[in-house]
C-alpha positions in Angstrom: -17.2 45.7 58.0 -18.5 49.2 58.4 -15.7 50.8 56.8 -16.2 48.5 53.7 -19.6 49.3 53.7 -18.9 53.3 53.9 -16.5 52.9 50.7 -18.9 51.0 48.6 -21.7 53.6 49.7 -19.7 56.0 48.4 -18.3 54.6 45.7 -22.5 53.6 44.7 -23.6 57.1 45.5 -21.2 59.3 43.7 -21.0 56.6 40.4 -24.6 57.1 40.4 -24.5 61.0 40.3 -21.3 61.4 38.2 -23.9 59.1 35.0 -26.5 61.5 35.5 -24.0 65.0 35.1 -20.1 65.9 36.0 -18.9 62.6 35.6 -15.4 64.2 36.3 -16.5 65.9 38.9 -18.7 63.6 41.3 -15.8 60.7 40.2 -13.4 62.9 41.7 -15.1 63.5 44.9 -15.8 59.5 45.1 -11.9 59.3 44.7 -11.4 61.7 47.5 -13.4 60.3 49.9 -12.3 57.3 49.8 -8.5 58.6 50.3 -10.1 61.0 53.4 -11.3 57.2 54.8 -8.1 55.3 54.1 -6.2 58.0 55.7 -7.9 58.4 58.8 -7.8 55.0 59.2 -4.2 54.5 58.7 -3.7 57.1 61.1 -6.4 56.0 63.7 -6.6 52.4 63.5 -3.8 50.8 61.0 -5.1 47.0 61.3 -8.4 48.4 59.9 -6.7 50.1 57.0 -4.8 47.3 55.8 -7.8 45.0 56.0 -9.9 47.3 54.0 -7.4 47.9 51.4 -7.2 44.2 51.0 -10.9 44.1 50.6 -11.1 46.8 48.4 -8.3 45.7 46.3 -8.4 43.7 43.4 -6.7 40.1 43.5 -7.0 36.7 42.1 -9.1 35.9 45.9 -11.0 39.1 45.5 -11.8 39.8 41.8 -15.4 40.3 42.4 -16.0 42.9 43.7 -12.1 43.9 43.9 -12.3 44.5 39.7 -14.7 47.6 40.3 -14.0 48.9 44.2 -10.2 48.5 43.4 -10.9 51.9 41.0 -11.8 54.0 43.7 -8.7 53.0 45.8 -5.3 54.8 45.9 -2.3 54.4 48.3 -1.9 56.0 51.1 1.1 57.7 49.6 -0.6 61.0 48.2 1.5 61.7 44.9 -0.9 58.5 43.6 -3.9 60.3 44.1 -2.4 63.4 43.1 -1.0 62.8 39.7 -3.7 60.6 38.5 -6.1 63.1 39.3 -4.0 65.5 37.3 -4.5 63.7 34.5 -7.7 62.8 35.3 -9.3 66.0 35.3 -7.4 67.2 32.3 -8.0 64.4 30.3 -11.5 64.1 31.7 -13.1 66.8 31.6 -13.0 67.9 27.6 -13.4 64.3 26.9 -16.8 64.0 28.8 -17.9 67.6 27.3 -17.4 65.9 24.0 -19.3 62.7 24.6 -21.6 63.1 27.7 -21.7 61.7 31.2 -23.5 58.8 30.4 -20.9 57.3 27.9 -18.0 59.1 30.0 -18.8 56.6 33.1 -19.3 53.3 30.8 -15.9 53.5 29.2 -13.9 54.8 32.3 -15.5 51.9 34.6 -15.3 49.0 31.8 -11.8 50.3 31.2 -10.9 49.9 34.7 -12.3 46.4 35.0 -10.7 45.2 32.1 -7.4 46.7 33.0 -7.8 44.9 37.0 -8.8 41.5 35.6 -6.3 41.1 32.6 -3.5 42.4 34.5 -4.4 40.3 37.3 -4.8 37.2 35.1 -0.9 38.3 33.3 0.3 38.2 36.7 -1.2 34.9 37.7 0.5 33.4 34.8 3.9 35.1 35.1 3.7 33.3 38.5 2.9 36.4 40.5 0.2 37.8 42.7 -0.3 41.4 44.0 -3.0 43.4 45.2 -4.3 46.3 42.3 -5.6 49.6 43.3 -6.2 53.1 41.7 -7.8 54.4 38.8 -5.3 54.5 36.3 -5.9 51.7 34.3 -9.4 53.2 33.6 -8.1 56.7 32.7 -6.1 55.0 30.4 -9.0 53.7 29.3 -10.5 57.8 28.7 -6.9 58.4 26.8 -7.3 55.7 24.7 -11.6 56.3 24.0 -10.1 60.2 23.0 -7.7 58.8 20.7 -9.8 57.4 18.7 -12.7 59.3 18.7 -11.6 63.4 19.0 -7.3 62.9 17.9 -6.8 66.4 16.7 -8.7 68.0 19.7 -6.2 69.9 21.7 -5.7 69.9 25.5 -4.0 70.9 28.3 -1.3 68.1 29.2 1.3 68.1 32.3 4.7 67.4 31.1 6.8 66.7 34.0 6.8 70.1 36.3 5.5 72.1 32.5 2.2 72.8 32.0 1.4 72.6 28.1 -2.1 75.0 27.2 -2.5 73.4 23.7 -1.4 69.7 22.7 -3.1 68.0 20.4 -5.3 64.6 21.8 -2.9 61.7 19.4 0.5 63.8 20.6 -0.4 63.2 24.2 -2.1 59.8 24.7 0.7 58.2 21.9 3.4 59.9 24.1 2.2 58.1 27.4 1.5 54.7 25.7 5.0 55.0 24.7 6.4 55.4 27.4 3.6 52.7 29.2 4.5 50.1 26.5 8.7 50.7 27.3 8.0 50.4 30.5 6.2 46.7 30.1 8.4 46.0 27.4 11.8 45.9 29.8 9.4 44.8 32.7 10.0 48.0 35.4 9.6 47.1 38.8 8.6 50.7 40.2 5.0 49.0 41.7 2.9 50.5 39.2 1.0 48.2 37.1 1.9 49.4 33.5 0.2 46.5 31.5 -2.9 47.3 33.0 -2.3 50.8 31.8 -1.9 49.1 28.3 -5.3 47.1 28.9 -7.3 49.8 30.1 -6.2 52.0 26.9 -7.3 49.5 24.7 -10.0 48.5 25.9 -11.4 52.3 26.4 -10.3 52.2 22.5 -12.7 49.6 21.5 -15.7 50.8 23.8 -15.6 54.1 22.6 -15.8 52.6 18.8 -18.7 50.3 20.0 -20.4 53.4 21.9 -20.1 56.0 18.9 -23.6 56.0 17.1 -25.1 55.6 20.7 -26.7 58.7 21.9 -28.5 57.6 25.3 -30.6 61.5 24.5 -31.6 60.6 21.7 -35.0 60.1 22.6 -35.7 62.8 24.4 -33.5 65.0 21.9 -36.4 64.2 19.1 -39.2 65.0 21.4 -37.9 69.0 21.8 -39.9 71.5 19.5 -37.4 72.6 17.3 -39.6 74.2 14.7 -41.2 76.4 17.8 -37.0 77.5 19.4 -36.3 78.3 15.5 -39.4 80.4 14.8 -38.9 82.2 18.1 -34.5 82.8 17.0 -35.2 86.2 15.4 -31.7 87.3 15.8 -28.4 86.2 14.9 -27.3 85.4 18.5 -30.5 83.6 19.2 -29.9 81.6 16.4 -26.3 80.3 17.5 -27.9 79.3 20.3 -30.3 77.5 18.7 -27.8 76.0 16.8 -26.3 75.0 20.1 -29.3 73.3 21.6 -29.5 71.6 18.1 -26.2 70.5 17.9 -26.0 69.2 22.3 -26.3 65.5 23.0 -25.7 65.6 26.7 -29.3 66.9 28.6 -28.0 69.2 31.2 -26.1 71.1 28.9 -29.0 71.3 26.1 -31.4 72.1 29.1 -29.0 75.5 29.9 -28.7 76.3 26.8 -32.6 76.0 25.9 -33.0 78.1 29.5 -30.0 80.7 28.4 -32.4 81.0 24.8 -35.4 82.3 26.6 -33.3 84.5 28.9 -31.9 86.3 25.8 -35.5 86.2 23.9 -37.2 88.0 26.6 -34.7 90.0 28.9 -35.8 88.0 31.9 -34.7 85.2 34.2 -36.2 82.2 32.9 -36.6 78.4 34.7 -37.2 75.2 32.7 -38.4 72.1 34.2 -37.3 69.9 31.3 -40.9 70.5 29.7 -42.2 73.9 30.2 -40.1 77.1 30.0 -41.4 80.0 32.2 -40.1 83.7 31.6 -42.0 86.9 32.6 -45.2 84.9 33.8 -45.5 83.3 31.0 -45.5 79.3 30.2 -44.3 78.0 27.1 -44.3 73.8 26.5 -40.5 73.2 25.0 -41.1 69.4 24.7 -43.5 68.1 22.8 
């Protein structure tokens, strides 16, 4: 019970974090810790391992909570972890600097669910019952959310043992739904769960559509003194910035950029407390 209750402390903690900021980052952490536990355990103390992994896991006896903590979970073999976080991060990380943490989180952990619970259920009714784990099915769920949403964005994408620096977003995701739908297609038994690949990139696909006018900054994106930051932007740099701070919908990044604008307007280090800006002794209210 104590190991269980590490893992979902963990997985609690760093969920919490990643929807404030670096969703990709504090996800990836999460992911990691919970691989350091499951190792140590399969080393230390195997019985314990196994009957975590089976409470962790999702099945049709353990679909709540199994649909979320099953995310977090990877086998013990490390090429699992590995790859997906591979594609995680590459995938990831443009993707939330496009739409924020805050949306980033909501469609990777509705994507995973969705992927755990129908695959499960396709499984119950083919006759067959397994235990699901790793996050696959909800970075599916990011591929599919960037297909439809940023296509002709290009990223980097792992082809095999080849690194590719510029692939356009509909090349790469349509590539590995191909080969995700061929696999399901002719039914390949090589343990990894490709309909709930299928699932979670759909489903990421219609969150992202239903997420799309909703900017969770808005309000607090209204309240900043624009008029004042454009007055101030008496050259052309500080006027791309402004532009920038305009133009951010994610907090933390409009917060460094209205910090980085005060640092170039004055020549000095400047710190922002999300209301008041102060530079060279001076206190100047940002927010109305």
């Amino acid at each position: 019970m104590l190991y269980l209750l590490i893992a979902i402390s963990i997985m609690a903690i760093f969920t919490a974090l990643a929807y404030k900021r670096g969703a990709v980052l504090y996800l990836m952490i999460a992911f990691f810790l919970i691989y350091a536990l499951e190792f140590a355990l399969y080393i230390i103390d195997f019985q314990s391992f196994v009957w975590l992994i089976i409470n962790l896991a999702c099945s049709p006896s353990n679909i709540i909570p199994g649909a979320i903590t099953s995310i977090y979970v990877h086998s013990i073999n490390p090429m699992h972890i590995f790859f997906n976080m591979i594609v995680f991060f590459l995938m990831g990380l443009p993707f939330e600097q496009r739409v924020g943490s805050r949306k980033f989180v909501i469609i990777f952990l509705v994507s995973g669910i969705a992927a755990s619970v129908g695959y499960t259920a396709i499984l119950l009714l083919s006759g067959t019952s397994a235990y699901l784990i790793g996050a696959s099915g909800a970075i599916f769920g990011i591929m599919g959310a960037f297909l439809v949403l940023y296509p002709d964005d290009e990223i980097m994408m792992l082809l095999g043992p080849v690194l590719l620096p510029r692939v356009k977003v509909k090349y790469a995701v349509l590539l590995m739904m191909a080969v995700e739908f061929f696999a399901s297609f002719m039914w390949v038994n090589d343990d990894i769960a490709h309909g709930a690949h299928i699932i979670g990139a759909v489903t990421g696909a219609l969150v992202a559509r239903a997420l799309k006018d909703w900017n969770p900054s808005q309000r607090a994106v209204r309240r900043i003194n624009f008029d004042m930051l454009k007055e101030l932007a008496d050259t052309q740099e500080l006027m791309d910035i402004y532009e920038k701070i305009v133009a951010e919908d994610e907090p933390t990044i409009q917060r460094a950029w209205i910090k980085h604008f005060f640092e170039k307007k004055y020549g000095k280090k400047a710190n922002f407390d999300g209301k008041y800006v102060y530079v060279d002794g001076t206190k100047i209210r940002v927010v109305k």
